[in-house]
C-alpha positions in Angstrom: 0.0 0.0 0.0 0.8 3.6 -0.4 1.9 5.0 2.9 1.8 8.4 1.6 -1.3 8.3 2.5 -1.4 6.9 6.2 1.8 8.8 7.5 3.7 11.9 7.0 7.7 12.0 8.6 8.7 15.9 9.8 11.9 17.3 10.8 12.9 19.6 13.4 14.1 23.1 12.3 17.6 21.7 13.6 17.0 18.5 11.6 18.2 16.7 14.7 14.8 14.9 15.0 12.0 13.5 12.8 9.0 12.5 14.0 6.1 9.8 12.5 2.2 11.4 12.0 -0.8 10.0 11.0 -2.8 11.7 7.9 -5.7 9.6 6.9 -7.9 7.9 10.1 -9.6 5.7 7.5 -6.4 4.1 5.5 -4.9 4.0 9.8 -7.7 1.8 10.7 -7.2 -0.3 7.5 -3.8 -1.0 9.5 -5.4 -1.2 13.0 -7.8 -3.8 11.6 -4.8 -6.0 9.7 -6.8 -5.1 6.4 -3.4 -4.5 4.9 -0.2 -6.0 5.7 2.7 -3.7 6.4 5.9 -4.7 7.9 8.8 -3.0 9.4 10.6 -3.1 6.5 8.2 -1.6 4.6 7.6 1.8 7.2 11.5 1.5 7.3 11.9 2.4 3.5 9.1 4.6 3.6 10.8 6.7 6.3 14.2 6.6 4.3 12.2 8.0 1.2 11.6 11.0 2.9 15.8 11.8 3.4 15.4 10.5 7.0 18.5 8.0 6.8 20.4 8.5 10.0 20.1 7.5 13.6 16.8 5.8 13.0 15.1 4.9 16.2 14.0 1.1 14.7 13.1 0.4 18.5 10.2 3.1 17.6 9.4 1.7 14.6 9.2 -1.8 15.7 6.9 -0.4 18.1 4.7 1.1 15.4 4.6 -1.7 13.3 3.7 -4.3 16.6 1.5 -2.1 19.0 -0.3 0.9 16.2 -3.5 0.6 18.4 -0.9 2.2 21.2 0.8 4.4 19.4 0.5 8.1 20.3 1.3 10.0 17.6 3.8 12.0 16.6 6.2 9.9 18.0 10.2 9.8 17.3 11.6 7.6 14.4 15.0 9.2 14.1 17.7 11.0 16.4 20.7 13.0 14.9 24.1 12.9 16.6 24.5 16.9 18.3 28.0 18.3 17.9 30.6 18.3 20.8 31.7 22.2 21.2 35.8 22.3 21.7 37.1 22.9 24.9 37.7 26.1 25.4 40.9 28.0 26.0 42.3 28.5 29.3 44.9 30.2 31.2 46.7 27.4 33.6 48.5 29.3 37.2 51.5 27.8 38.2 51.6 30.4 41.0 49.2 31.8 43.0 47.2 34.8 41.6 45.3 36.1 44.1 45.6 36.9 48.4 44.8 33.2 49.6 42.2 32.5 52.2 41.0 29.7 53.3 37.8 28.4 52.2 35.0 26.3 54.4 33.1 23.3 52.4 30.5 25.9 51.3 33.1 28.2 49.7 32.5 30.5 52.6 35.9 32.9 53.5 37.4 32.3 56.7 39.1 35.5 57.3 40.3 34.5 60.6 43.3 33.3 59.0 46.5 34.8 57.9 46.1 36.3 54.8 49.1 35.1 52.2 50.3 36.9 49.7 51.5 35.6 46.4 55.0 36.6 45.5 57.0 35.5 42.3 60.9 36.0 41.5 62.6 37.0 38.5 62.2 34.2 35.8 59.4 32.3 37.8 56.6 30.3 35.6 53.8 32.4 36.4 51.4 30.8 33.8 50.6 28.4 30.3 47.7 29.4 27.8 46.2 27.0 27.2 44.8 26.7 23.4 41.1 26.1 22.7 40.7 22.5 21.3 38.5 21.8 17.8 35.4 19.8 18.5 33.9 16.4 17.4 31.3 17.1 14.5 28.1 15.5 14.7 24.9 14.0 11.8 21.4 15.5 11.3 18.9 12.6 10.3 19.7 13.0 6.6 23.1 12.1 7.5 24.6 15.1 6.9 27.6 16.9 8.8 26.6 19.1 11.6 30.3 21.1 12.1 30.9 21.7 15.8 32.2 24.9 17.3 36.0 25.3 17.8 36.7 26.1 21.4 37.0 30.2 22.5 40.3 31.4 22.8 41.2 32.9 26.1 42.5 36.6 25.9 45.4 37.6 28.1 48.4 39.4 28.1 51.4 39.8 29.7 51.4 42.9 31.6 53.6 45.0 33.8 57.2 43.2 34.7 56.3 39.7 32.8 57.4 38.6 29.7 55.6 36.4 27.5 57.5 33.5 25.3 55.4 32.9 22.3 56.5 29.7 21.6 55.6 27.6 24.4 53.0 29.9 25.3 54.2 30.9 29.0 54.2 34.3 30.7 57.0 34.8 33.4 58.0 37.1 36.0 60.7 39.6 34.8 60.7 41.5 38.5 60.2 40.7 42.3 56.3 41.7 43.5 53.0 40.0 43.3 51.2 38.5 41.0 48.2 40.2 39.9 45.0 39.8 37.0 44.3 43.3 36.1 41.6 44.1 32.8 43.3 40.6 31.4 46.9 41.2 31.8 49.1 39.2 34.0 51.3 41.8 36.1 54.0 41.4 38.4 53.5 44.7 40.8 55.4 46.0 43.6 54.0 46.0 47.0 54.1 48.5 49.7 53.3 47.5 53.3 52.1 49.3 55.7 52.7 48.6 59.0 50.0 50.1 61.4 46.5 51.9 60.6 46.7 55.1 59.1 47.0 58.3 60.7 47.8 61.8 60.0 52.1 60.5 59.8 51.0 57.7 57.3 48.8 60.1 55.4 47.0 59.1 52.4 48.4 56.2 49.9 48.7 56.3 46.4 51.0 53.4 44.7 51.7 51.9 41.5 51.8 48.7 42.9 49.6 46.5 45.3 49.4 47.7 48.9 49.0 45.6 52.4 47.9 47.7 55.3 48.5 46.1 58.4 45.5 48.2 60.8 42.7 49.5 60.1 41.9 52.6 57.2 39.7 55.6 59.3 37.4 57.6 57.9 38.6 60.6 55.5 41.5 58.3 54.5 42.0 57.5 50.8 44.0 54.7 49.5 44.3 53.8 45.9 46.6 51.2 43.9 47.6 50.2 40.5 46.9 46.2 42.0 45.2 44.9 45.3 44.8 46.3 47.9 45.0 44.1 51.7 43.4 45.5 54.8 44.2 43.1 57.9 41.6 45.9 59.7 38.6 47.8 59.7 37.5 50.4 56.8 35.6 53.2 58.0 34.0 56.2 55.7 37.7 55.7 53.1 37.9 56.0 50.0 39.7 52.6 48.7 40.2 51.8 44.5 42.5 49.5 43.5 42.9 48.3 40.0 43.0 44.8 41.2 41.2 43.0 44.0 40.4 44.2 47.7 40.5 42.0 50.5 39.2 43.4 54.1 39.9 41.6 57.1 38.0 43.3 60.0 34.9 44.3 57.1 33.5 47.6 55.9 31.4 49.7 58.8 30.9 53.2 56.7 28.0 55.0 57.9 27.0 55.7 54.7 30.6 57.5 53.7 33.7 57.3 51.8 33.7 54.5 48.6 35.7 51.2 47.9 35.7 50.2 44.1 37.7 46.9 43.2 38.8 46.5 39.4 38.0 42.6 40.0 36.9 41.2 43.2 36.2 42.2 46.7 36.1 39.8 50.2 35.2 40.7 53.5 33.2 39.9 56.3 30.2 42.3 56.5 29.5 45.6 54.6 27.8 47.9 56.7 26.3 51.2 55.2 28.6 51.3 52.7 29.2 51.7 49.3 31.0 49.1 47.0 31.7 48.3 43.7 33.3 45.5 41.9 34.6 44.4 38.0 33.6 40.9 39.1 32.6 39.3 42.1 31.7 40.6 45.9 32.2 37.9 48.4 30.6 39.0 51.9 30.7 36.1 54.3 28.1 37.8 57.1 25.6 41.0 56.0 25.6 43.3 53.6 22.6 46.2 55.8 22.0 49.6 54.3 24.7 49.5 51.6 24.8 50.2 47.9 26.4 47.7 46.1 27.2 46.6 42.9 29.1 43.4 41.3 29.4 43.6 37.0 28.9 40.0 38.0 27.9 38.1 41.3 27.5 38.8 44.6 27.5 36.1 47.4 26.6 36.5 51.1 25.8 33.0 51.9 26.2 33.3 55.6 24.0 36.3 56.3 21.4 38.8 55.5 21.0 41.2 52.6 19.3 43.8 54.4 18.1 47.3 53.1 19.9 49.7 50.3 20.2 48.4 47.4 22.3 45.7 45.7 22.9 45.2 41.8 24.6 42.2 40.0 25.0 41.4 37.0 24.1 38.1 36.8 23.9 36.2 39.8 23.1 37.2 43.8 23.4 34.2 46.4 22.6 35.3 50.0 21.2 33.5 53.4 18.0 35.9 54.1 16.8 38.6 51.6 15.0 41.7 53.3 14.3 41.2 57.7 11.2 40.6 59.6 10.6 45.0 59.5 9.9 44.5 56.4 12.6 46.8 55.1 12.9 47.9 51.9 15.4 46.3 49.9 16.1 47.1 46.6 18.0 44.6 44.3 19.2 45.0 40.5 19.4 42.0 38.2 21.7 42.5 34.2 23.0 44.9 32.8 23.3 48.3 34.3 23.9 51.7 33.2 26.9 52.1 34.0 27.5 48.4 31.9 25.8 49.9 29.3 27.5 52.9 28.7 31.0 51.4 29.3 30.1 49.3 26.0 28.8 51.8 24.0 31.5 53.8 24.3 33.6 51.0 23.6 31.6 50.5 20.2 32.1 54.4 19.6 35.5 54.2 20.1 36.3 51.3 18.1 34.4 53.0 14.7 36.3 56.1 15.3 39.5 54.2 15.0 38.3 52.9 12.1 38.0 55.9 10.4 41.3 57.4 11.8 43.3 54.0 10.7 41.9 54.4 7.3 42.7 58.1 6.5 46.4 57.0 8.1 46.4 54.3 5.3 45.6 56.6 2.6 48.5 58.8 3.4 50.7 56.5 3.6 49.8 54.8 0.3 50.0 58.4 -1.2 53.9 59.5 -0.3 54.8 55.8 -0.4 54.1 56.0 -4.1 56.5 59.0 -4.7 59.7 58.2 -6.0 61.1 61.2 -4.3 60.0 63.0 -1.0 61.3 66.0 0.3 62.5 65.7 4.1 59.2 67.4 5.6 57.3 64.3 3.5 59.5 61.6 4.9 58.9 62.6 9.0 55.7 62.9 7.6 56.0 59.3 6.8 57.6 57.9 9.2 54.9 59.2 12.1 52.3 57.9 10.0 53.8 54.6 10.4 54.0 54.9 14.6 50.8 56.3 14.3 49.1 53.5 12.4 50.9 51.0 14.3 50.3 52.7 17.8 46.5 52.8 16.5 46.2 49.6 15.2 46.8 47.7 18.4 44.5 50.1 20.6 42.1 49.0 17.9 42.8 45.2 19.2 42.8 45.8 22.4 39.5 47.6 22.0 37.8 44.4 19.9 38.9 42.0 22.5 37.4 44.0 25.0 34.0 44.1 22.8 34.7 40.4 22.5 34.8 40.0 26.1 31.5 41.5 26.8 29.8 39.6 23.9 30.9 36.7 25.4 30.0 37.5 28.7 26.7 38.4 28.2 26.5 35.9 25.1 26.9 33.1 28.6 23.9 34.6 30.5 20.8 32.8 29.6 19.3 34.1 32.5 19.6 36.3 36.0 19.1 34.5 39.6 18.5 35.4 42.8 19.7 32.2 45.4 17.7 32.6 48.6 19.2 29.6 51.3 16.9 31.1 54.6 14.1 33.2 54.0 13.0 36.3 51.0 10.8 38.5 53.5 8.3 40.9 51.9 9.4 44.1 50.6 11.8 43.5 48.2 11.8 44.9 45.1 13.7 43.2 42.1 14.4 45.3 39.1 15.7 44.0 35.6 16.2 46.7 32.8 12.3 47.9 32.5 10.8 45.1 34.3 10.2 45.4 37.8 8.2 43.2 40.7 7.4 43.9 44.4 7.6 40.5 46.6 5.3 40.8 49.4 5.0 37.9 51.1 7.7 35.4 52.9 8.7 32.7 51.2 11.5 29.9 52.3 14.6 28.9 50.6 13.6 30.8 47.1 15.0 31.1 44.2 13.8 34.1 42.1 14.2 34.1 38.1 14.3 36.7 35.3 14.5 34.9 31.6 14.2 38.5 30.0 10.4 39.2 30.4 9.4 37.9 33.5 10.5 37.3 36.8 9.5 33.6 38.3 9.9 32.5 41.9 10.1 28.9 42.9 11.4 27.0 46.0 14.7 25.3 45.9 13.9 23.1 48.8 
């Protein structure tokens, strides 16, 4: 018999799956009734008359053929084989990078122990790219190659006091100081202690380098480094900025003065009316009460409460209790923020008027490169043309792997969370570009949800 007229196969947009449906109900329950006699070999060519050749499902099909009456159609006759993306590229330490603490089973920062910092000599391995790795290609069910995705590279360079050897792909120290990851360059810095708090015969502190500060920083104090910054105290209502990471031992009590901005990451114990901003992730092991802060990535404060202020991440925020029994409000920020926004705009604005600098710099130099003589004005005029285009060219790369950086960053966000261990108490407000929502009831062990248009809240008990 025909089956053209009992079945029809369709394939997925991806043409990863094909399915079996029914068309006619009479010619069906010609088959139902053994009127005509069909057998597996016969719905098997059928099916591979249609294209559908690969990863046939003939467990489905002997189904069809032996149980139609309990079929439930569509139902799956073929499977392709997905693609295996690469492994992506990857930058392997063989130092440490960053001020060591020591970390509880639940990630949580034990700051009661002695802070180390990492230190490198001239000549030292600091680090090995790692390339990306190609990927295994896969078959759709026409048997067709489905190419896989080579791995992303990783994008670093060797920064301050390093020196990079190209052919085994390494990065080593060139100077004594610490290692530090600054906007994706591996720097060795100098570091400048500081052995007491800081008073009027310290003064203020402003280093090219990374800075440890052995006592606490008071309030009107300001303290700002080319690399991290390491507070064994207290910080009061000071202004800290550092370039790399922050780590405060005592935690951050600044009655709603001063301003600490870390260029990567920031650790302390509790944050208390103050205001704090990091390039990656804030790590508070206590509270975070009447503060204003935001992480271009996550913040965590698994320990304690998130009470009051307001608190913005860009893509993740994990805490213990979200908001208090007063029902204060608390104000949180989920994506990509003004601040975010603008930084890539203006990365996008600079990058297309480079473009048009680099090519007018071409076009001169094409012009006096085709005279066969140039008088000595001409030839300085060539010559900083040259440095100019060069000098140009690689703020133009530096520029697009910055763009490529945020692309992929936000490319790797398929949604924003909200992690709630204890208990979200009401007034809470949660705010995601335009979309907003109020949560006024408690809820236990939550885990709120913003796919782009709505915001979902469900229990992670």
């Amino acid at each position: 018999m025909d089956l053209n007229k009992v079945f029809q196969v369709t394939v997925t947009e991806d043409k990863m799956s094909a399915y079996l449906h029914t068309l006619d109900p009479i010619e069906l329950n010609k088959l139902l009734n053994y009127e005509l006699n069909v057998t597996n070999q016969d719905l098997l060519h059928f099916i591979q008359e249609q294209g559908v050749s690969y990863g046939l499902r003939y467990d489905n099909i002997d189904f069809i053929i032996n149980n139609l009456n309990k079929v439930s159609f569509p139902i799956l006759i073929a499977e392709g084989n997905h693609p295996s993306p690469g492994r992506d590229g990857y930058i392997d330490f063989k130092v440490e990078h960053s001020i060591r603490m020591e970390l509880h089973e639940q990630e949580r920062i034990d700051f009661k122990n002695v802070i180390k910092i990492p230190v490198v000599e001239p000549g030292q391995l600091i680090a090995i790219i790692q390339q990306p790795s190609e990927g295994t290609a896969g078959k759709d069910v026409y048997d067709e190659v489905v190419h896989s995705r080579r791995g992303k590279t990783v994008h670093i360079m060797a920064g301050e006091n390093t020196t990079f050897d190209e052919h085994k792909q390494a990065i080593y120290a060139s100077n004594f100081g610490q290692v530090s990851l600054i906007n994706n360059q591996i720097k060795v810095l100098p570091l400048y202690e500081v052995n007491e708090s800081l008073n009027l015969s310290t003064g203020n502190i402003e280093f090219n380098g990374s800075v440890l500060i052995k006592g606490d920083v008071p309030e009107g104090y300001r303290v700002e480094a080319k690399g991290d910054i390491t507070i064994e105290g207290l910080v009061e209502g000071a202004i800290i900025k550092a370039g790399g990471s922050i780590y405060i031992k005592e935690g951050i009590s600044a009655t709603g003065k001063g301003f600490i901005e870390a260029g990567v990451d920031l650790a302390t114990p509790h944050i208390n009316q103050g205001h704090v901003k990091a390039g990656r992730h804030i790590k508070v092991e206590q509270s975070i009460i009447h503060s204003k802060i935001t992480a271009l990535e996550a913040i965590t404060c698994q320990k304690g409460h998130v009470i009051g202020g307001t608190i913005s991440a860009g893509s993740i925020i994990v805490c213990q209790d979200l908001g208090n029994r007063m029902h204060t409000l608390t104000r949180v920020y989920l994506g990509e923020n003004k601040e975010d926004r603008d930084h890539r705009m203006n990365i996008n604005q600079q990058i297309k008027q480079l473009d048009s600098e680099i090519e007018k710099l071409q076009l001169l130099g094409q012009a006096l490169s085709k005279k066969s003589e140039r008088s000595p004005k001409e030839q300085l005029t060539l010559k900083k043309q040259r440095y100019t285009l060069e000098e140009k060219q690689l703020k133009l790369k530096e520029l697009f792997q910055k763009q490529e950086q945020i692309t992929d960053h936000n490319e790797n966000k398929k949604f924003n969370q909200i992690l709630i261990h204890g208990m979200l108490y009401p007034n809470v407000e949660v705010t995601s570009g335009k979309y907003s929502r109020r949560f006024n009831s408690p809820f236990k062990q939550a885990s709120i949800l913003f796919d782009g248009k709505e915001f979902s809240l469900e229990s992670i008990e």
